[in-house]
N, C-alpha and C positions, 0 to 999 in steps of 0.2 A: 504494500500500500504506500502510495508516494504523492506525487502532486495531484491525484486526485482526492485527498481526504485533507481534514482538518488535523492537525495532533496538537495535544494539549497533554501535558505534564505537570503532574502536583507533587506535591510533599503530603504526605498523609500520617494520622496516626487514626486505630481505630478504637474502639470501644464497642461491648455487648454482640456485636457480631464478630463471626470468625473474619482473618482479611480477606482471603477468597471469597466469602460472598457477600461482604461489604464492597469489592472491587466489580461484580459480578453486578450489585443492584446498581450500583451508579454509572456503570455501562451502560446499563438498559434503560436508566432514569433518563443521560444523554438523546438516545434512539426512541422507544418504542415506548419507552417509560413503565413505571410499573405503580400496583394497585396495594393499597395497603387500608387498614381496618385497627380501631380503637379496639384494643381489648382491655379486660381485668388484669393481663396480663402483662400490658404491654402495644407497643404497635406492632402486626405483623404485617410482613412485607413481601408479594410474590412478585416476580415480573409481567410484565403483561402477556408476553410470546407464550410463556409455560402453560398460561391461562383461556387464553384468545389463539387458537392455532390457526388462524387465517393472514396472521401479522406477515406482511412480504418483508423476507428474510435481505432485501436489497437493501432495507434499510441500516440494518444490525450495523456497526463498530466491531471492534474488535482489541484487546489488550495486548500495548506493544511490548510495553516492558514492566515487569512487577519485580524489586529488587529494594531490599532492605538496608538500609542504612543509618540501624541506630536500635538501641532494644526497645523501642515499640515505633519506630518511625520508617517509612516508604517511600520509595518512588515510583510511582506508577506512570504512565503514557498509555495513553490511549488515540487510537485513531479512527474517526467518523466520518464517513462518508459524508464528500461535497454535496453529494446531488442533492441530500435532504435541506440544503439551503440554498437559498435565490441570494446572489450579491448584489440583484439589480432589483429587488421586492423583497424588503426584509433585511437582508446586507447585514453586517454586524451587529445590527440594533438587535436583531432576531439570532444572530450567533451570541450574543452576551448570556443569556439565559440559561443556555445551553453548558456551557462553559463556564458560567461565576454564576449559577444560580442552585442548587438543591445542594452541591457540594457543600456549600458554606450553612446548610441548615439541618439535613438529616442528624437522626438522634445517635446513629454507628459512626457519625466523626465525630472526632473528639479535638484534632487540630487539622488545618487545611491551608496550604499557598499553592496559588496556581504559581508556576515557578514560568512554563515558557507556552507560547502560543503560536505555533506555526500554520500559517493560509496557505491554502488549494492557488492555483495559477489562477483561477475565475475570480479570486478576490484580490490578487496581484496588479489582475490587470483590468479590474474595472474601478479601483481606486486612485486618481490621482496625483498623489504624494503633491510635495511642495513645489508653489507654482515657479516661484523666483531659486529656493536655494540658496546654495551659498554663493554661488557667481551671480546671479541674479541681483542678490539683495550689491554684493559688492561694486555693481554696476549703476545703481540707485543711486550710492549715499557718493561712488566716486572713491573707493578705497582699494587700489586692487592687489594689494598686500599687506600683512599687521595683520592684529587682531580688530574688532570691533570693539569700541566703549561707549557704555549704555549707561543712563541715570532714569530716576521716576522721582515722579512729580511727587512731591512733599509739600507738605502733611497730605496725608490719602485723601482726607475730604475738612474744607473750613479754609480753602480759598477759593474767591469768586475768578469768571472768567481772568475778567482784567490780571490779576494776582496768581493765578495761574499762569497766564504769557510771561508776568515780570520772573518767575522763576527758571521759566524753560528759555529766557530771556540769558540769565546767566548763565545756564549748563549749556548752550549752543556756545554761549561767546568762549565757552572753558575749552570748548573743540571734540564735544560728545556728538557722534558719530548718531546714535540714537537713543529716542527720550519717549516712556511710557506712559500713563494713567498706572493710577494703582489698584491693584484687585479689585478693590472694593467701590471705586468711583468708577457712576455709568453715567449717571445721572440727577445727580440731589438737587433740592430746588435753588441750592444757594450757587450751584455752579454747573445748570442744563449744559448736554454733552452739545446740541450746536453751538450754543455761545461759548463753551471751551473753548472745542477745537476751533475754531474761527479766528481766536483773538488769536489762539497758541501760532496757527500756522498762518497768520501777517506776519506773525513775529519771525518765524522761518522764514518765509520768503525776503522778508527783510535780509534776512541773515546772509539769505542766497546771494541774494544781489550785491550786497555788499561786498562779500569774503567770495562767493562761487564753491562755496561748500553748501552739500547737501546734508539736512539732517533729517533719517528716518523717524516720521513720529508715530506709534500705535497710541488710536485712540482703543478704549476696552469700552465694547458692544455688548457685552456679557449680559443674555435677555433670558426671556420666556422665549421659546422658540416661534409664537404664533409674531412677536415683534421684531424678532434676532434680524430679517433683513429690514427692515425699517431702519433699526440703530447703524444698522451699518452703511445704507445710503444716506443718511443723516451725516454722517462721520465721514466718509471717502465725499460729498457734495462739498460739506464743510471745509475741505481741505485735508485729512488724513492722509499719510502714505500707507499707513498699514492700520489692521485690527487684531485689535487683542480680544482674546475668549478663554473662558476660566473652563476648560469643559469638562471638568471633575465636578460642576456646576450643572450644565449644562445640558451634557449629554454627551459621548463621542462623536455622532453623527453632524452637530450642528459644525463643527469644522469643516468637515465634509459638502456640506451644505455653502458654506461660506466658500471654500477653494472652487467649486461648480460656477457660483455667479458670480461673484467679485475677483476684480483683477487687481489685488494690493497684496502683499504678506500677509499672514497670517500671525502671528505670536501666541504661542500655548503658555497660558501663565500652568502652575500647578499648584495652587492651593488647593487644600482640602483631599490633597493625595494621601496623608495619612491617617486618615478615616479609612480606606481600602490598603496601603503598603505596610502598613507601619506595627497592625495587630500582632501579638505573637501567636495567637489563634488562629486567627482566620485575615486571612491578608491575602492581596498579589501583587508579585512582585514585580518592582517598577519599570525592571527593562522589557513587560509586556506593552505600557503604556507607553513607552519612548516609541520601539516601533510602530505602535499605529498610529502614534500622534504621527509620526513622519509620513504615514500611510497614507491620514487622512487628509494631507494639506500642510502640518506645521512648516512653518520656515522657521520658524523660532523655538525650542523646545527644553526644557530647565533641565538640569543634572545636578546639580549639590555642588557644595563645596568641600575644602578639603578638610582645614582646622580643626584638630582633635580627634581626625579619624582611624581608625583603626587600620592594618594592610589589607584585609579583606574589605572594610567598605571603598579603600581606594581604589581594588580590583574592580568593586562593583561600581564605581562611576568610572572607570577603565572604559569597561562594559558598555553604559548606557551611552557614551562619546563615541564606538564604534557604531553603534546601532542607529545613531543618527548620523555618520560620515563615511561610514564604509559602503564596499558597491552594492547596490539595489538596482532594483527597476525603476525607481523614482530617486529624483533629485535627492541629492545632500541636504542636512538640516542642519540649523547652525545651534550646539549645542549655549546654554545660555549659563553662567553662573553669577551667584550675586553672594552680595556678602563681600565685595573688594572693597579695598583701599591703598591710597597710593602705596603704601607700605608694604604689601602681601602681594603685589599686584608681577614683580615678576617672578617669582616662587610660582605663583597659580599660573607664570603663563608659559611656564618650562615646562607643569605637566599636561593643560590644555591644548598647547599649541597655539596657532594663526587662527587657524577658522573657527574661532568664538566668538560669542559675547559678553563682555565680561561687566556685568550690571553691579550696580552701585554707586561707588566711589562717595563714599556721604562726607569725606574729606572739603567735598566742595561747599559746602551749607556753612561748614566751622570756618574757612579762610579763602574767601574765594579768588583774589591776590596769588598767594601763593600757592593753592591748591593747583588755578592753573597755568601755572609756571610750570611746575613739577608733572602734570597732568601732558604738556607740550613735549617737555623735554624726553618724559618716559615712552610716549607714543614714538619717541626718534628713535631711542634706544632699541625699543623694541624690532621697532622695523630695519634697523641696520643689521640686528642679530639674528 
């Protein structure tokens, strides 16, 4: 079974059933599903095939690998037939269920991480990926080697338009490449997303004309999906170069949504990732979501920082940096990290590399004099070395 099935891989531990036919019900739970009944007992749980013999066996899965590693811990892989999914009616919205749904609830798990998630060619190639990239975006802002430096709009929310401009007014003059909305600002009444971006990018274009430097701005659309293109024509009319979408918010698919009609960047903030990555229970893990973000459209996609980390978590953001710049069928994604300042900033860029973003620098809020002085001189450095 190969590029015509889905394969998904967990970490498992079980409880009250044997693992064989805890392994055995969540197979069929995937497929054909199975029927279960309250008792005095207990729940009991049959599959539906054993039950229903009419069930077309086309649909069945199958277990790739069952292999223990740990005194009560598994790795299991399993692989599902594409066909029982449409990528073009349903698409991952309808694969999530399948894949992070009854695993993370039945009473026989007791821990669960989906660890990795491999797609069929039908969803390879009807997704996609990032419209711009990393060449794309570098052809935008006029950068075509360095890394990229990123700042956000401070305080998140409790400046009006005007006062918003005067801030993105200084991070352009400092020589930030590009400047965000903060998670959590769409639209409050004391600072409506057209009269932001509107003031913000006179201010850019000012900027332009003067210096001939371009600075990418994401405005953050982040909606109910029945508004999500509204905010975002609002935003790109307004002047926006790009949009930002929280879609651990959202939904995975409204990115998707966005890369189909709008022709700007994309940016995947990830708050609220550790609500789903971060349990020691029931979690999954992030370099599932880096890939589809890239799948779904990101140009823009977060990875952590280093400070305080352990060697395996620096493998694992190793990891999630390859999965957004190594080769695919869709464009490169430009991984994003925050949390710089001048100070850490070439440490982080020995192990990042060029093709990042490297958000923060809150250096410039405390001195903005000297912030961008050092801000000038580090971007030369960098780019010499």
């Amino acid at each position: 079974m190969g590029s015509d099935n889905v394969v998904v891989q967990y970490r498992l531990s079980f409880q009250q059933e044997t693992v064989e036919r805890s392994v055995q019900l969540l197979l069929a739970e995937m497929t054909s599903g199975i029927q279960y009944v309250s008792t005095r007992k207990g729940v009991q749980m049959d599959r539906v095939q054993d039950t229903v013999p009419y069930v077309d066996t086309s649909v069945l899965g199958e277990v790739k690998t069952l292999e223990q590693i740990g005194d009560d811990e598994y790795r299991v892989a399993f692989a599902l037939p594409a066909a029982n999914l449409d990528p073009g009616l349903g698409g991952l919205t309808n694969l999530w269920p399948v894949v992070a749904g009854e695993v993370f609830n039945f009473h026989f798990i007791k821990h669960a991480c989906l660890e990795e998630l491999m797609l069929p060619d039908a969803y390879e190639s009807h997704y996609k990926g990032p419209g711009f990239g990393i060449g794309g975006v570098r052809k935008l802002v006029g950068v075509g080697e360095g890394p990229l430096f990123g700042s956000i709009i401070k305080p998140n929310i409790g400046l009006d338009p005007v006062r918003s401009a005067d801030v993105v007014r200084i991070l352009s003059e400092a020589g930030f490449n590009f400047i965000k909305d903060d998670e959590i600002c769409v639209s409050p009444s004391l600072c409506p997303l057209k009269e932001r971006v509107e003031h913000i990018c006179s201010v850019l274009r000012t900027h332009r004309d003067h210096t001939g430097q371009t600075v990418l701005y994401a405005a953050n659309v982040t909606s109910d999906f029945s508004v999500l293109g509204r905010a975002a024509e609002i935003a790109l009319q307004s002047g926006a170069g790009g949009l930002m979408i929280d879609p651990f918010c959202t939904g995975l698919s409204a990115m998707d949504y966005l890369r189909r009609n709008f022709d700007a960047p994309i940016y995947a903030h990830r708050v609220g990732y550790g609500l789903f990555c971060l349990s020691p229970n029931l979690s999954i893990d992030y370099s599932v979501f880096s890939g589809l973000f890239r799948l779904l459209g990101a140009d823009f996609s977060h990875v952590g920082g280093l400070w305080g980390k352990s060697e395996a978590s620096r493998l694992k953001t190793a990891g999630y940096l390859n999965i957004l710049r190594d080769n695919a069928s869709v464009e490169p994604a430009w991984p994003v990290v925050t949390g710089i300042s001048l100070e850490n900033m070439e440490d982080y860029h020995s192990f990042y590399g060029d093709d990042t973003l490297f958000m923060d620098h809150i250096d410039i809020y405390r001195d903005v004099d000297s912030s961008t002085e050092k801000l000038h001189m580090l971007k030369e450095k960098l780019i010499r070395s």
